[in-house]
N, C-alpha and C positions, 0 to 999 in steps of 0.2 A: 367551353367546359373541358376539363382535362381529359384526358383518354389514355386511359391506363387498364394494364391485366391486373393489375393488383386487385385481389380479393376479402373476405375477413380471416379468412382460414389463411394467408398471407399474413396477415398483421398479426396473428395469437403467434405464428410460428416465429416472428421478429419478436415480438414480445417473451416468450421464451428465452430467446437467443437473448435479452435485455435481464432476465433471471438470473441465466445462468451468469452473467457478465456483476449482477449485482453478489452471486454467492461466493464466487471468484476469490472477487473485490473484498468483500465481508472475513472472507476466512484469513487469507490474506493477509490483509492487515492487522488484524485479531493477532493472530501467531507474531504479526515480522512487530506488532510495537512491544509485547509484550519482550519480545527477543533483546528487540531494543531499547528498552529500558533496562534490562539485565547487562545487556553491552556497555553502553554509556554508561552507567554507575559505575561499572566496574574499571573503565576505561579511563572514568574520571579518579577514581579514589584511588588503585594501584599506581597511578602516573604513566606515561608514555614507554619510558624502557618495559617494565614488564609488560605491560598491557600491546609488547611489539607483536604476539602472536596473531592476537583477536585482533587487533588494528589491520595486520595483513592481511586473512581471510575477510574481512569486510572489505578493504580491496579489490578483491579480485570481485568483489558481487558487482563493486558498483565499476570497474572496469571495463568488465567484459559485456560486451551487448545481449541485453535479455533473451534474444533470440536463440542465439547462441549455447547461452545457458538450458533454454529447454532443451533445445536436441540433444546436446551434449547427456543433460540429466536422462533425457528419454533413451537414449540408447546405452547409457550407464548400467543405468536399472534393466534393461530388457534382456538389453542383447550380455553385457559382460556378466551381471551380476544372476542376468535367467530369471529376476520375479513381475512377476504376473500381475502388475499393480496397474491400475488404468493412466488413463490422461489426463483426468481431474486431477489423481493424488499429485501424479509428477509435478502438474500445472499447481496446484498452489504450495508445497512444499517449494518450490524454487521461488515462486513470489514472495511467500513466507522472508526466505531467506534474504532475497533483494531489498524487500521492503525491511529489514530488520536493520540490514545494512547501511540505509539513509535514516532512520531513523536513533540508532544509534547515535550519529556525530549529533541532529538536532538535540536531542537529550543530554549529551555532555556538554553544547554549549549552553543548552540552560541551564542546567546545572552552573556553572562557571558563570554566568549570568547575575547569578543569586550573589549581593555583597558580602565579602568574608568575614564584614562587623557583626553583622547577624548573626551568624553560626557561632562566631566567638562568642555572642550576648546569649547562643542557646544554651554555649556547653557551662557557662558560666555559673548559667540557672541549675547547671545538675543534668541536664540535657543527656540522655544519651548518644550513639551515635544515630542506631533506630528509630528514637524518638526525633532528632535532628532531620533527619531526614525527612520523615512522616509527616512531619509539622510543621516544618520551618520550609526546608528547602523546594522538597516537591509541587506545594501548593505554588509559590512562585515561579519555580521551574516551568508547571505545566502553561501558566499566563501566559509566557515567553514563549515556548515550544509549539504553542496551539495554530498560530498561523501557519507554521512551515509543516506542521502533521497535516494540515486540512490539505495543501498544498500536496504534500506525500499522498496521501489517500486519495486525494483526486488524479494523479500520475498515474498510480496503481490501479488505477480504473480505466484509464484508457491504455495502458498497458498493458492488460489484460485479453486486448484485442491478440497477442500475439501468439496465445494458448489452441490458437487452433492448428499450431505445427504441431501438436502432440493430440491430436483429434477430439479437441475440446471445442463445440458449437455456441460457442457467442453470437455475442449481436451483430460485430462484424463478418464472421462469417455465414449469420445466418443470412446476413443483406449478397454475401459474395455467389450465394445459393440461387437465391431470388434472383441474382444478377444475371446469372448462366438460364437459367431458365426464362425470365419473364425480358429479356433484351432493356431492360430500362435501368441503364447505372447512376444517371442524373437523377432519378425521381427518387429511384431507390435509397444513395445516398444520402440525399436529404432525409429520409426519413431515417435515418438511421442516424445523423447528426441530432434530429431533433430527440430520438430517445435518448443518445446520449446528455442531453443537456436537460431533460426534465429528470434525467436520475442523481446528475451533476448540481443545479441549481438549488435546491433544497442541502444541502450539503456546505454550500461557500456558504449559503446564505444563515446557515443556521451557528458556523465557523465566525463570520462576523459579526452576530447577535452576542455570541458568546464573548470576543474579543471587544464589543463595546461594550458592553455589562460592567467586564472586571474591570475595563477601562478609569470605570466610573467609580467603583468603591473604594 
């Protein structure tokens, strides 16, 4: 039989830490697709010379190591700028941003994706550009895009583990807790693998329902 200090008042506190790691995640990616879908269109429709700004700054996000980026951000805000903002805000405004930044380029290639004969057959119809877009392009676009977003979103999730430089208590650090106190990093571990994978699984699983559906019509 195992022999373990682990308690239940242990697993709500992991469970917690699997919350916070899920709202993270949610905001997150909410913000950074929405961003990047503002990107990407615009990325794609201006063309590459103008659109060299925004191309740059998405650079440097997907560049420079996430880590990185918190502290930097955390001590931006704190120390240079003097505001009083927690470790949540820092921690998903900068994921916000990372995550906008890879999602971005997925969106412009789907976009690009979509055949140029279509679009000509929309505008031909009287199509506007908005209307083109809305109707023609996006829905195809998204078909395309859906696998590599599930993909993003699921990165973005275990990526998230890294917000506890800015004193954001996830799942991993709530296991790093348990870990100092209760001496068991193998058992603990694992349990902290398997929450990640019961918040994870539903997630692919629901990405690939979806991607064999549209498959199919």
């Amino acid at each position: 039989m195992l022999d373990t200090a682990l308690n239940v008042n242990d697993l709500i506190f992991l469970a917690k830490g699997a919350g916070m790691t899920l709202v993270v995640t949610a905001i997150s990616v909410f913000f950074g697709t929405v961003m990047g879908i503002a990107f990407g269109v615009i990325r794609y429709q201006i063309g590459p010379w103008w659109a060299a700004p925004i191309t740059f700054a998405l650079d440097v996000f997907r560049s420079i190591p996430l880590l990185i980026q918190l502290v930097l951000a955390n001590a931006f805000v704190t120390t240079v700028l003097g505001w009083r903002i927690s470790g949540f805000s820092v921690a998903c405004a900068v994921l916000s941003f990372y995550t906008a930044a890879y999602c971005a380029e997925i969106v412009r290639g789907a976009i690009e994706a979509v055949p140029p004969t279509l679009r000509r057959a929309a505008r031909s119809l009287g199509m506007t550009w908005a209307q083109d877009m809305r109707n023609i392009v996006m829905p195809l676009a998204t078909r395309v895009a859906l696998p590599s977003w599930i993909g993003l979103a699921l990165g973005v999730m275990k990526d998230s583990a890294l917000v506890y430089v800015v004193q954001v208590v996830e799942l991993l650090k709530s296991t790093q807790i348990l870990i100092t106190r209760l001496q068991e990093p193998l058992f603990l571990l694992m349990i902290c693998g398997l929450f990640y994978f019961v918040i994870s699984f539903p997630i692919a699983r629901l990405g690939g329902y979806l991607e064999k559906r549209w498959s199919n019509d």
